[in-house]
N, C-alpha and C positions, 0 to 999 in steps of 0.2 A: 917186290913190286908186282903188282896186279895188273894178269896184259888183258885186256879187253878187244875185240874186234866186231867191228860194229857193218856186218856186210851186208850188200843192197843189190837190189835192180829196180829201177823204176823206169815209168815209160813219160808219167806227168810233171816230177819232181814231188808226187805227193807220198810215194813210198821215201825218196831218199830226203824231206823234211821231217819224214818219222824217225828217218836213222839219228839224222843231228840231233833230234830229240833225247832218244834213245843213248847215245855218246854224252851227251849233256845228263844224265841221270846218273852212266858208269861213274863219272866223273865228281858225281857228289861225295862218293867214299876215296878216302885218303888213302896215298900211295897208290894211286891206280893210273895206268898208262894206257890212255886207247887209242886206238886206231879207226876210221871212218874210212872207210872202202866202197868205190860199187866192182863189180862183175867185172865191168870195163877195165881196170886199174889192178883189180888183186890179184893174186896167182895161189898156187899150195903154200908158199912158202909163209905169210899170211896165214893159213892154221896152222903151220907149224908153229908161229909164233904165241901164237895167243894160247891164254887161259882158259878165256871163256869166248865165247861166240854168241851176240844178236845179230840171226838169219832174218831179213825183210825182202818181202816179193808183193806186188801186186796182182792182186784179182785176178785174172783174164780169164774169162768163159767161167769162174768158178771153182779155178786150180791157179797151180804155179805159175807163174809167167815160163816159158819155151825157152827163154834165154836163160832164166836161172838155174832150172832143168838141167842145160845142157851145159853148164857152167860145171855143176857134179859132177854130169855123167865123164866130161873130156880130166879128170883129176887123173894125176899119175896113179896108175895101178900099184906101182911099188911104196904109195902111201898109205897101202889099203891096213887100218888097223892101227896107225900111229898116231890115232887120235883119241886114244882109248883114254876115259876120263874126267875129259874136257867137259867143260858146263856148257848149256845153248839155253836157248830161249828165240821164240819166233818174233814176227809184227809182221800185216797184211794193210793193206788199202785196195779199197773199190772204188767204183761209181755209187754205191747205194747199202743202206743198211741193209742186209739183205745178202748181199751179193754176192758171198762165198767166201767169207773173210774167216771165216772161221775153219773151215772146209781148208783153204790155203795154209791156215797155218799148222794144222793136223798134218797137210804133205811135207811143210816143212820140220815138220815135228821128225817125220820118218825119216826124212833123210837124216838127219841130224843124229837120230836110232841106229842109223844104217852105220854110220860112220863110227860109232861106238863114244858117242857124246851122252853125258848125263841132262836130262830135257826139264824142264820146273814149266810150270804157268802160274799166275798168281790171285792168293785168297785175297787179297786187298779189292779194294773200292775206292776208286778214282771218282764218284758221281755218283748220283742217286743210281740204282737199278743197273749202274756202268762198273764193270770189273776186266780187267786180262785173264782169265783162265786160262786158254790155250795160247793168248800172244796178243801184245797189245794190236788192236785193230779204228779200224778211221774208216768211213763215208765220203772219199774226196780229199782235201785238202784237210790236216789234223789243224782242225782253227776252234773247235770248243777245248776250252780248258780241261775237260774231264778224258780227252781223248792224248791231251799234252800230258797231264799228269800219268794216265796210263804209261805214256809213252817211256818219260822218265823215270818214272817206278822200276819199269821193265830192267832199263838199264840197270838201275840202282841196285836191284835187288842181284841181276848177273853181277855184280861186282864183291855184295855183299857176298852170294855164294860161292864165287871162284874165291873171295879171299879165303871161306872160311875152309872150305872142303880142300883147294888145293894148296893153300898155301900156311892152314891150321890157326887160322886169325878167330878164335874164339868169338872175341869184340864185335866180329864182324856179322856171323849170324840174325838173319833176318830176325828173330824173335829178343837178342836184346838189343837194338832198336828203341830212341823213343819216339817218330814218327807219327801221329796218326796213321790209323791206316785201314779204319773200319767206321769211319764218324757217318757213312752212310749207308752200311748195313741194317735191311730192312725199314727202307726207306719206298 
């Protein structure tokens, strides 16, 4: 079984609509078991568990949000390294395209680095001109389709990798796949 954990903070409910998103994608590949968490609720024990890991924060000033931040920083030290591995993947919301959504999930990225997690963004295209590279991201509330389907990709695809890399599920690898997953590349 594939553990998925699908962690948040959010201040509007527009990061943790992205997580549900996000949970709803892990949840496309079979034999997967996820968890939906925010900040508030989880603890270490929560990455101990899981496989893989989708990290979500919102925007604030154009970095992490201060409560996610400090969600890390207070982790037992005698955890430090026992997450060597593990797969992640980001997702961000702002106020505005623009906003530092990407910049956020680059910090989320490092943290994630820091902890000694294996990091993916993804080649796919959720929408004309629209991709997850560094982590799916949203302007507000994920209400275009292309920013949903980003979202669940994201998941899907953490599931597809934590099956294949941790768990050696061939099947699983994003590439055999029959998904679209490029119908609007170069568009």
């Amino acid at each position: 079984m594939t553990k998925i954990l699908v962690l948040y903070h959010s201040n509007t409910t527009n990061t943790q609509r992205m997580a549900k998103l996000v949970a709803e994608g892990a949840q496309q590949l079979d034999d997967t078991e996820v968890r939906l968490r925010s900040i508030e609720e989880a603890d270490h024990t929560d990455l101990e568990w899981c496989d893989g890991l989708a990290l979500g924060s919102p925007t604030n000033y154009g970095c992490v949000s201060w409560q996610m931040k400090r969600w890390w920083d207070q982790q037992p030290i005698e955890n430090w390294g026992k997450r060597d591995g593990k797969i992640g993947c980001v997702f961000s919301s702002a106020g505005a395209w623009g906003g530092g959504q990407e910049w956020t999930c680059m910090a989320l990225l490092s943290i994630l680095i820091n902890y000694g997690f294996l990091v993916f963004g993804l080649t796919d295209y959720s929408g004309i001109k629209f991709s997850a590279h560094y982590g799916a991201i949203s302007a507000g509330a994920p209400e275009e389709e292309r920013v949903q389907e980003a979202c669940r990709r994201l998941g899907r695809r953490l599931s597809e990798w934590t099956a294949n890399m941790i768990h050696g599920r061939t099947e699983a690898h994003p590439l055999n796949q029959s998904y679209e997953r490029f119908k609007d590349l170069g568009k």
